[in-house]
DSSP file (Angstrom, degrees, kcal/mol; ACC not computed):
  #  RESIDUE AA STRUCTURE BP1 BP2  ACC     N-H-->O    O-->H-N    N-H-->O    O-->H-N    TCO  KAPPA ALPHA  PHI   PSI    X-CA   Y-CA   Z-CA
    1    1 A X              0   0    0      0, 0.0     2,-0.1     0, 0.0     0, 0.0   0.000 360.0 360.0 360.0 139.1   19.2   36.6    6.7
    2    2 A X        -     0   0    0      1,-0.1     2,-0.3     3,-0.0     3,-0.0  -0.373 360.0-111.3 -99.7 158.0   17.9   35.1   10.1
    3    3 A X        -     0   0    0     -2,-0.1     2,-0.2     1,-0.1    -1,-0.1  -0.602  42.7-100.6 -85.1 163.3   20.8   34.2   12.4
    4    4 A X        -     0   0    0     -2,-0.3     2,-0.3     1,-0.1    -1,-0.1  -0.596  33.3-135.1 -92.1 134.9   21.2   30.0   12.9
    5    5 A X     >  -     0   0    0     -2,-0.2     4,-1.0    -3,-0.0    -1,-0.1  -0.490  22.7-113.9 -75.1 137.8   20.0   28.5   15.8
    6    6 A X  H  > S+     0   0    0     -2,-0.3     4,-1.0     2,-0.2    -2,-0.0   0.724 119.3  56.4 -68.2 -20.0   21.6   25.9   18.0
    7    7 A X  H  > S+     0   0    0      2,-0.2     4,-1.7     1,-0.2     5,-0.4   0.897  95.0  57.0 -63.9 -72.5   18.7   23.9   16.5
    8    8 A X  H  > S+     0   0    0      1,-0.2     4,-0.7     2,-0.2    -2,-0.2   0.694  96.3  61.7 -60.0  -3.2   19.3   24.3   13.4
    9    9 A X  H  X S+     0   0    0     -4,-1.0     4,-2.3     2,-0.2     3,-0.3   0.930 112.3  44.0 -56.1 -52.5   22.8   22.8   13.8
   10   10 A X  H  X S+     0   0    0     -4,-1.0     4,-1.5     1,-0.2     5,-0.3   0.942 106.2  58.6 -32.0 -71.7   20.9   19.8   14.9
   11   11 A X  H  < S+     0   0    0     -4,-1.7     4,-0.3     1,-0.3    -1,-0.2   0.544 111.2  38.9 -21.8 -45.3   18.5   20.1   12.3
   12   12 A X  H  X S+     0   0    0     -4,-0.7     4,-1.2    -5,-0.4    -1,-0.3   0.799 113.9  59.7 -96.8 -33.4   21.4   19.9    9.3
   13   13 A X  H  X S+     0   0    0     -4,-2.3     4,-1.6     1,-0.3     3,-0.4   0.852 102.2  48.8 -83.3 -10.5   23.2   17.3   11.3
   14   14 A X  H  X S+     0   0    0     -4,-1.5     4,-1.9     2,-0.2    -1,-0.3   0.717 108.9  56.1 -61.2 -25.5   20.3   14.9   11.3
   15   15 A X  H  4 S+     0   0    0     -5,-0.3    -2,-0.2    -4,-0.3    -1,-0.2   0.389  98.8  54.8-117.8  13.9   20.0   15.3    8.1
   16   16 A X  H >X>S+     0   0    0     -4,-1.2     4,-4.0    -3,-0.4     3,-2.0   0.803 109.4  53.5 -65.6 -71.9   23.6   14.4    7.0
   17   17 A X  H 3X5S+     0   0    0     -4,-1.6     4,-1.5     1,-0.3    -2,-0.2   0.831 107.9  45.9 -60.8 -30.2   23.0   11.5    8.6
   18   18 A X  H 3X5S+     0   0    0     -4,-1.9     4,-1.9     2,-0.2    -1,-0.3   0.771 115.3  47.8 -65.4 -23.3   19.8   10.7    6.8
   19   19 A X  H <>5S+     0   0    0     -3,-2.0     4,-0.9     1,-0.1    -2,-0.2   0.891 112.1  48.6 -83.0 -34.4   21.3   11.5    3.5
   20   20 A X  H  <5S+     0   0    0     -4,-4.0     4,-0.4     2,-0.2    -2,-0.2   0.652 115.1  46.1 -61.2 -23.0   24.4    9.3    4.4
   21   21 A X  H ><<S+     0   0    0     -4,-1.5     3,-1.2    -5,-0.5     7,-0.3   0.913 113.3  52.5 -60.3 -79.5   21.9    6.5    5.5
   22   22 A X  H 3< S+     0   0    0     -4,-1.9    -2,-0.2     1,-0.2    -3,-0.1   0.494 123.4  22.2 -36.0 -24.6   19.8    7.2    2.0
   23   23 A X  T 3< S+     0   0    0     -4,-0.9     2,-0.6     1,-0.1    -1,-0.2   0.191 101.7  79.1-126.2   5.6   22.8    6.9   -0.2
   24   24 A X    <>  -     0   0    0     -3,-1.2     4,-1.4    -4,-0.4    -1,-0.1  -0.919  49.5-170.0-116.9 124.2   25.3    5.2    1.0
   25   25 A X  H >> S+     0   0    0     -2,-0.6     3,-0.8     1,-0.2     4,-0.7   0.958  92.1  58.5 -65.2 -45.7   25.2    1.2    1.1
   26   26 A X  H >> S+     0   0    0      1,-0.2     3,-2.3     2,-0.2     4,-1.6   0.970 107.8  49.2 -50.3 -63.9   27.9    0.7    3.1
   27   27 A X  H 3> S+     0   0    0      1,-0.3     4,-1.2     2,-0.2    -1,-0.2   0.791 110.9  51.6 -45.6 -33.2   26.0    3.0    6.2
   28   28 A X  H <X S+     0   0    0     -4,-1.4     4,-2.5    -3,-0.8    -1,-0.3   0.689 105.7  45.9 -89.1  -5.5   23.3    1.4    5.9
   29   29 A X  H <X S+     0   0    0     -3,-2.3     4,-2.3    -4,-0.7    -2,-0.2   0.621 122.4  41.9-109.2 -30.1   24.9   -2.2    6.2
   30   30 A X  H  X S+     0   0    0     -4,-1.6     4,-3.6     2,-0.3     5,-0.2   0.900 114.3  55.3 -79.7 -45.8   27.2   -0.6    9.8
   31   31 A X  H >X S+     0   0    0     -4,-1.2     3,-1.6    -5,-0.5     4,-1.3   0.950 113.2  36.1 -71.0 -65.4   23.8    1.0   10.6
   32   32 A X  H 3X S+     0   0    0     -4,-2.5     4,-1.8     1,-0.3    -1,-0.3   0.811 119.6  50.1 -56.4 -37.8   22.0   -2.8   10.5
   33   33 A X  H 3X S+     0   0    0     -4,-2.3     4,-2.0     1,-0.2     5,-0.3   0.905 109.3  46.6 -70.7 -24.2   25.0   -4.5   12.0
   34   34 A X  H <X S+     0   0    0     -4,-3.6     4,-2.5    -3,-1.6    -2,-0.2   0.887 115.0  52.7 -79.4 -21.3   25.4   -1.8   15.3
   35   35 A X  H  X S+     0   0    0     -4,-1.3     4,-0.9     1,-0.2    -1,-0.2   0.837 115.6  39.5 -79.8 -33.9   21.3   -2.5   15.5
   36   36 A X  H  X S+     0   0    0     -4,-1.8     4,-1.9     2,-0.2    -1,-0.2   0.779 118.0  45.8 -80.5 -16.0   22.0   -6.6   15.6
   37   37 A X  H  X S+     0   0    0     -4,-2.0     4,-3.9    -5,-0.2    -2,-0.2   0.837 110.9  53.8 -96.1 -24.5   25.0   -6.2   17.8
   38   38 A X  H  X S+     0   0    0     -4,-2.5     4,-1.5    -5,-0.3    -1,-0.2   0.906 112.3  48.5 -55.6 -29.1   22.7   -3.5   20.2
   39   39 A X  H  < S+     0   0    0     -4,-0.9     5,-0.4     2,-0.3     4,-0.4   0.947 113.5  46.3 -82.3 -72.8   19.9   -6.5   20.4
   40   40 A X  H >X S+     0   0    0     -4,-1.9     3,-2.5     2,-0.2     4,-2.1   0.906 102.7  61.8 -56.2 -28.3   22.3   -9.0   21.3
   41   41 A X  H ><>S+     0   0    0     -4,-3.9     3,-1.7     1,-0.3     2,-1.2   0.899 105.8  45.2 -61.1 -67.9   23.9   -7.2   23.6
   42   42 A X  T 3<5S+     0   0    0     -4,-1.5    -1,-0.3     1,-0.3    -2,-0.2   0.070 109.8  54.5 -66.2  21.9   20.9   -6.9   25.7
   43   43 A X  T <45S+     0   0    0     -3,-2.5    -1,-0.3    -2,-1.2    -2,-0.2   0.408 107.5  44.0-114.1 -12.0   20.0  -10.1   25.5
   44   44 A X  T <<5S-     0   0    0     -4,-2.1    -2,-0.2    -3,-1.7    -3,-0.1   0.239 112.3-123.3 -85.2  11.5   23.2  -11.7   26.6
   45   45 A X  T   5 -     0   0    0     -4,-0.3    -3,-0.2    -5,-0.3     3,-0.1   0.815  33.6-169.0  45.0  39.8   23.1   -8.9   29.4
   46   46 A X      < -     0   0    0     -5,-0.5    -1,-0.1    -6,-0.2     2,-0.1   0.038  25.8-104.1 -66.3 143.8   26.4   -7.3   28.7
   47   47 A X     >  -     0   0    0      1,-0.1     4,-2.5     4,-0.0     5,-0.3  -0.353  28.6-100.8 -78.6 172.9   27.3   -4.8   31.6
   48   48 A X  H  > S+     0   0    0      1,-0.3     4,-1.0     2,-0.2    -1,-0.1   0.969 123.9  54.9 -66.3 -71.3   27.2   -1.2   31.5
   49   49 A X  H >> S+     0   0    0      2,-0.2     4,-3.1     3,-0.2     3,-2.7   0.804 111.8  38.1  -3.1 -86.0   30.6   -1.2   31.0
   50   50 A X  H >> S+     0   0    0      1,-0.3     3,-3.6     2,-0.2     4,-1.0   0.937 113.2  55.1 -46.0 -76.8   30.8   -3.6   27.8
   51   51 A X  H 3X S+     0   0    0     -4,-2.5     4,-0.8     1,-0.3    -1,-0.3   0.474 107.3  55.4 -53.6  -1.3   27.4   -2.1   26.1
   52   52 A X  H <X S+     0   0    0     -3,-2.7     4,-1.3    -4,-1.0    -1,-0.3   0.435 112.7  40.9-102.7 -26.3   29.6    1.5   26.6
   53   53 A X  H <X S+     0   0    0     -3,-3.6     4,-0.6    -4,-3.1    -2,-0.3   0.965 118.7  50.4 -99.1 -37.5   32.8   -0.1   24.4
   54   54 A X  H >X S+     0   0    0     -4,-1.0     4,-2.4     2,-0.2     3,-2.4   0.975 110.6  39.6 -44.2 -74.8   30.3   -1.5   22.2
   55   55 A X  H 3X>S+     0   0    0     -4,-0.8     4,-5.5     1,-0.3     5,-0.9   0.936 120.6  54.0 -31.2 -62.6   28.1    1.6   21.5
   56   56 A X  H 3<5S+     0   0    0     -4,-1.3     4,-0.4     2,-0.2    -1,-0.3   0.695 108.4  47.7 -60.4  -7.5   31.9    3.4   21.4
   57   57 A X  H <X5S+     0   0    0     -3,-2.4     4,-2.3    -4,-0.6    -2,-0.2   0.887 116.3  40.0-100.8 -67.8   33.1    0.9   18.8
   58   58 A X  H  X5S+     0   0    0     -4,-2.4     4,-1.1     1,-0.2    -2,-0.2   0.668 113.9  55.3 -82.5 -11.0   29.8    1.2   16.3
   59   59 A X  H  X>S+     0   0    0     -4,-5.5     4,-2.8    -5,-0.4     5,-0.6   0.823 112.8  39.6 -85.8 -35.7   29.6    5.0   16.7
   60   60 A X  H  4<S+     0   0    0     -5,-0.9    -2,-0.2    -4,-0.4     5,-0.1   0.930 115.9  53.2 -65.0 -25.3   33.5    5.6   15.6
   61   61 A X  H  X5S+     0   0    0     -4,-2.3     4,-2.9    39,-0.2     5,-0.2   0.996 115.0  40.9 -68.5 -62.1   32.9    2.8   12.8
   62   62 A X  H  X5S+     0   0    0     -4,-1.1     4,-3.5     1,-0.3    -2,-0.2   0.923 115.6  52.5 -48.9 -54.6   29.6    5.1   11.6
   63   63 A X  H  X5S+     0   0    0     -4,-2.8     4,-0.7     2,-0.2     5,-0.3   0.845 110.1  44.7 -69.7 -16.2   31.6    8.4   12.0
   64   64 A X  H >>XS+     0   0    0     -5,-0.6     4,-4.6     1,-0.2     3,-3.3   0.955 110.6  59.5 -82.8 -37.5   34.4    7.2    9.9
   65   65 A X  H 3X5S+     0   0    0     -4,-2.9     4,-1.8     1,-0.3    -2,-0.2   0.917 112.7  38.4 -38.9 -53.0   31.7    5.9    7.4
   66   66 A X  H 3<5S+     0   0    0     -4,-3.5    -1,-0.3    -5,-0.2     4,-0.2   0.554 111.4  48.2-104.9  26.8   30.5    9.1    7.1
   67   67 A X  H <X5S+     0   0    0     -3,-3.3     4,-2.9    -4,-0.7     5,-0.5   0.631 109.8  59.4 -97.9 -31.3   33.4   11.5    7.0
   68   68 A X  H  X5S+     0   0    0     -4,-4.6     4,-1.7    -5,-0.3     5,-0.3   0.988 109.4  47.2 -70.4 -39.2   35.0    8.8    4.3
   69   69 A X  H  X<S+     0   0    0     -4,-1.8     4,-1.6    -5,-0.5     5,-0.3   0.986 113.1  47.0 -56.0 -48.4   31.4    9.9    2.3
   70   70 A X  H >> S+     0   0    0      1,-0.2     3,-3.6    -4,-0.2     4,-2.0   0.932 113.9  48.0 -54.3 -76.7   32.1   13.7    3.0
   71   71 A X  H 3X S+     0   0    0     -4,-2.9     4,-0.9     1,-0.3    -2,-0.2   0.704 114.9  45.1 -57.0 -17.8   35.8   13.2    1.7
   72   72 A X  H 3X S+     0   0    0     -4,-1.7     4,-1.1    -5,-0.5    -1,-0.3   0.704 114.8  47.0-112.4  -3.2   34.7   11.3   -1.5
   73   73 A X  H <X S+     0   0    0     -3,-3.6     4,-1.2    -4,-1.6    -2,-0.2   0.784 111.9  44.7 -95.2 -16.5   32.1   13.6   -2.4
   74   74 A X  H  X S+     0   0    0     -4,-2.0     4,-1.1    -5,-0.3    -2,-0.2   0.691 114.0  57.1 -88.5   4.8   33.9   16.7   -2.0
   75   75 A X  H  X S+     0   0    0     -4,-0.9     4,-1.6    -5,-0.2    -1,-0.2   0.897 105.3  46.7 -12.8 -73.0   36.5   14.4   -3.9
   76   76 A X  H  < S+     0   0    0     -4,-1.1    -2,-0.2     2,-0.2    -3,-0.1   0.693 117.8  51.2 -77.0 -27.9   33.9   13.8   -7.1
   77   77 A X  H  < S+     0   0    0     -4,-1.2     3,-0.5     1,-0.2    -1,-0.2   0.998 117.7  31.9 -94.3 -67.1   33.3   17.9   -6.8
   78   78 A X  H  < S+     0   0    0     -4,-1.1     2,-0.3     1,-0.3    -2,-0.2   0.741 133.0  30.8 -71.4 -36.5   36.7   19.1   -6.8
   79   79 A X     <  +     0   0    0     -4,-1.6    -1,-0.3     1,-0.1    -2,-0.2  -0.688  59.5 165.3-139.8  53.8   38.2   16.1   -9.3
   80   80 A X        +     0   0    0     -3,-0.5     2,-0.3    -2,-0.3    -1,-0.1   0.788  60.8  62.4 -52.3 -34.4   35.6   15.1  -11.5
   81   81 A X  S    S-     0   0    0      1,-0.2     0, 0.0    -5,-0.0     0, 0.0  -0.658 104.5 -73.7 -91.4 156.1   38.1   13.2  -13.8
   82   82 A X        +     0   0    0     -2,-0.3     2,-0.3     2,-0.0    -1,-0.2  -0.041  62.9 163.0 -45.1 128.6   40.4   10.2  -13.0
   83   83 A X    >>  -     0   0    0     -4,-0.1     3,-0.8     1,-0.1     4,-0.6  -0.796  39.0-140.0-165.6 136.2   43.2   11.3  -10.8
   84   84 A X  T 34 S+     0   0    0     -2,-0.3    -1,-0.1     2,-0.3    -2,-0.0   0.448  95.6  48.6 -56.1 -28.1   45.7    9.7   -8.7
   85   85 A X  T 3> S+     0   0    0      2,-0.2     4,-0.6     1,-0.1    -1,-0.2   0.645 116.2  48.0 -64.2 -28.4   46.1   11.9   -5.7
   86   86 A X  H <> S+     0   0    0     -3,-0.8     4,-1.1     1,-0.3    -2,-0.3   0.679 106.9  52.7 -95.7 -10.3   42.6   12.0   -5.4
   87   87 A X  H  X S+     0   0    0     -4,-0.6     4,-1.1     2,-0.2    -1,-0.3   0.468 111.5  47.1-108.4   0.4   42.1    8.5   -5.7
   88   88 A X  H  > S+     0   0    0     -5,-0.2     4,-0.7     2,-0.2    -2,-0.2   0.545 110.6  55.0 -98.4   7.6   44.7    7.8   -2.8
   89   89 A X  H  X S+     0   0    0     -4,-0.6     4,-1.0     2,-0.2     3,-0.4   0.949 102.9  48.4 -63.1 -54.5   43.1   10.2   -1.1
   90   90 A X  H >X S+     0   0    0     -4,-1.1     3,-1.9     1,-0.2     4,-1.2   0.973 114.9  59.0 -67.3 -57.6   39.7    8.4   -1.5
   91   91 A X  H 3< S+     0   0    0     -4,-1.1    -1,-0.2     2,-0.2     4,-0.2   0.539 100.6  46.7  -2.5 -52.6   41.9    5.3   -0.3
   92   92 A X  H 3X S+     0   0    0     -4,-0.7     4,-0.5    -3,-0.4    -1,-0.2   0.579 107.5  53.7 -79.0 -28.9   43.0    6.4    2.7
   93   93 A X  H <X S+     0   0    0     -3,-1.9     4,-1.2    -4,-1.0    -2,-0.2   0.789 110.6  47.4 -97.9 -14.6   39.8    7.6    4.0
   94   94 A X  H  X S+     0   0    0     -4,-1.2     4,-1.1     2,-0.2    -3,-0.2   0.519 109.1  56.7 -49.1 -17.4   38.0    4.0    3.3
   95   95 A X  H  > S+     0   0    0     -4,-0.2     4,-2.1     2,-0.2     5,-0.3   0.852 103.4  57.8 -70.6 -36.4   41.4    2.3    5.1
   96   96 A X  H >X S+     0   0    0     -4,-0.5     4,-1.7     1,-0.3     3,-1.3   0.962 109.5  42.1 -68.0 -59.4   40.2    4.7    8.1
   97   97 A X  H >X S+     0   0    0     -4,-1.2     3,-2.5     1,-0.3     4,-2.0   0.855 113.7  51.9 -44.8 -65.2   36.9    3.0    8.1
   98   98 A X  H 3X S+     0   0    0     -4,-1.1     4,-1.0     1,-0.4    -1,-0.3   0.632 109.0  46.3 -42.1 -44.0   38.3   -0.3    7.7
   99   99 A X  H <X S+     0   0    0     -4,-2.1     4,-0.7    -3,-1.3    -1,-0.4   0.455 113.5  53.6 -87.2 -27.2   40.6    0.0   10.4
  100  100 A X  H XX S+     0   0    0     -3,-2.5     4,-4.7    -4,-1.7     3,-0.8   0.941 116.4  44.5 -47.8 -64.1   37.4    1.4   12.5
  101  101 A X  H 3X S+     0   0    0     -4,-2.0     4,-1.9     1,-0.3     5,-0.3   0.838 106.3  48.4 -58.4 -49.9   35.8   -1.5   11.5
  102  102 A X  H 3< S+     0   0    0     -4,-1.0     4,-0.3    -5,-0.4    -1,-0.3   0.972 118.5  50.8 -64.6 -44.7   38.3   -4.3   12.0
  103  103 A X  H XX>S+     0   0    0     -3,-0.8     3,-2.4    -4,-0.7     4,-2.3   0.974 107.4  46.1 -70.5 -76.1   38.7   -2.5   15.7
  104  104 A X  H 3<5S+     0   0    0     -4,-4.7     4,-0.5     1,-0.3    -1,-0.2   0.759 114.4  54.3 -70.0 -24.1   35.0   -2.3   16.8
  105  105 A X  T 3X5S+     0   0    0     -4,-1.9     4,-1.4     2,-0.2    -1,-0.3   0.682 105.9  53.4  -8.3 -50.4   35.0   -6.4   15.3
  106  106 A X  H <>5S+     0   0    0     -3,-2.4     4,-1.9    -4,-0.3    -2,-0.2   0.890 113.1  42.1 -83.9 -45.6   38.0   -7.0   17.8
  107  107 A X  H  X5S+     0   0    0     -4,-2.3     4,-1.5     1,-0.2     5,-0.2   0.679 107.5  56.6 -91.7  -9.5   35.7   -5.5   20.9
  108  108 A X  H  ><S+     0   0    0     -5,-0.6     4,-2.3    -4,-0.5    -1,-0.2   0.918 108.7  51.9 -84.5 -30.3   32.8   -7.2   19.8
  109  109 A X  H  X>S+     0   0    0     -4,-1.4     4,-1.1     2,-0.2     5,-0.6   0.928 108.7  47.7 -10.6 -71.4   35.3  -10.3   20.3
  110  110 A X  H  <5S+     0   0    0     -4,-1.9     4,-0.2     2,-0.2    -1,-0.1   0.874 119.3  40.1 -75.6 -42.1   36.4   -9.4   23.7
  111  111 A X  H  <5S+     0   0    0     -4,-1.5    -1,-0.2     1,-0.2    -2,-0.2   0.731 120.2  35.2-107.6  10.4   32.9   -8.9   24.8
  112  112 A X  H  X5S+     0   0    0     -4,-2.3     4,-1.1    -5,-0.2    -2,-0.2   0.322  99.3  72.7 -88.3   1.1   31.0  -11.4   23.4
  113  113 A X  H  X>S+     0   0    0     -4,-1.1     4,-1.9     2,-0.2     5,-0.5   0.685  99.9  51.0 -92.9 -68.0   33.3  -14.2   23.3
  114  114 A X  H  ><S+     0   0    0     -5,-0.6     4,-1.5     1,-0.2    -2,-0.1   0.934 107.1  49.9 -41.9 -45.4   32.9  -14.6   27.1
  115  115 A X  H  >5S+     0   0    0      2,-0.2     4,-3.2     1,-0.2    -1,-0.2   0.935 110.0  53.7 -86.0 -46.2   29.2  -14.6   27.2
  116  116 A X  H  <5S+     0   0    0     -4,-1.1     4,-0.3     1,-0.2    -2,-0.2   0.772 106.6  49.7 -68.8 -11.4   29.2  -17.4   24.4
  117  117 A X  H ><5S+     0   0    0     -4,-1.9     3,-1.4     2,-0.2    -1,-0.2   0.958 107.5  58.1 -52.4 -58.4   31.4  -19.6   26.2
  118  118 A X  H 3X<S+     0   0    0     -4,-1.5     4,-0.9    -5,-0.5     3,-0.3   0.886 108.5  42.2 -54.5 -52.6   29.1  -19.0   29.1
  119  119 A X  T 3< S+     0   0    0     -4,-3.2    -1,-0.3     1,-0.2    -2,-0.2   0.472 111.5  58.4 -88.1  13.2   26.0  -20.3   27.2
  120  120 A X  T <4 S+     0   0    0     -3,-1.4    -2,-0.2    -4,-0.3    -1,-0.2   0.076 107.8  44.1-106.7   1.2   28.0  -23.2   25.7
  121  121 A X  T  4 S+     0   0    0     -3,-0.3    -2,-0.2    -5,-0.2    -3,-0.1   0.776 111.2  56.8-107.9 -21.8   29.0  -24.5   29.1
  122  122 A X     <        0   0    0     -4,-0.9    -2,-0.1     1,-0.2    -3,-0.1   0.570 360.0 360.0 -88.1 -27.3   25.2  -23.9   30.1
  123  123 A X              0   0    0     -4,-0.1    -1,-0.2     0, 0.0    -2,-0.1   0.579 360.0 360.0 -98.0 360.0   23.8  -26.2   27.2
């Protein structure tokens, strides 16, 4: 057996993320909102600053999205039948996303709020 590569770390972790893209609705729906909120930001001309709490806001929203996909398939593997630990398990890691979500929401708030103000005083 050939020894693993620092590449091939890459290699499997791109291709999480493509399988979490490929099957999950919800990822792809984070994926399309951090791509509209990346566009606007650079057309409202957000500073380096903001566009760096943005970017940090939609990558923790995407990482919880796809550790809550690890935890509820290795969920469905371990626990195929209904069960109640395992379903407040699966619970708890969709609140973490939610609570990602609700967060990275709150900083698109704080720095977009400003800028539309700015182009409502301007029309």
């Amino acid at each position: 057996m050939r020894k693993r590569t620092f590449f091939d770390s890459f290699r499997d972790a791109f291709r999480g993320i493509g399988r979490c893209l490929k099957a999950e609705r919800n990822m792809r729906v984070h994926f399309a909102v951090a791509a509209a909120v990346a566009v606007l930001a650079l057309c409202l001309k957000v500073s380096g600053g903001e566009l760096a709490c943005l970017l940090l806001a939609m990558g923790m929203v995407m990482a919880a999205e796809a550790m809550n996909t690890a935890v509820e398939r290795l969920c469905d593997f371990v626990e195929e039948s209904h069960n109640d630990r395992i379903g407040m398990i699966k619970d708890i890691a969709a609140g973490a996303v939610l609570l990602s979500a609700i967060f990275a929401a709150a900083v698109g708030v704080v720095v977009f709020l400003p800028h539309f103000i700015e182009l409502i005083q301007l029309i």
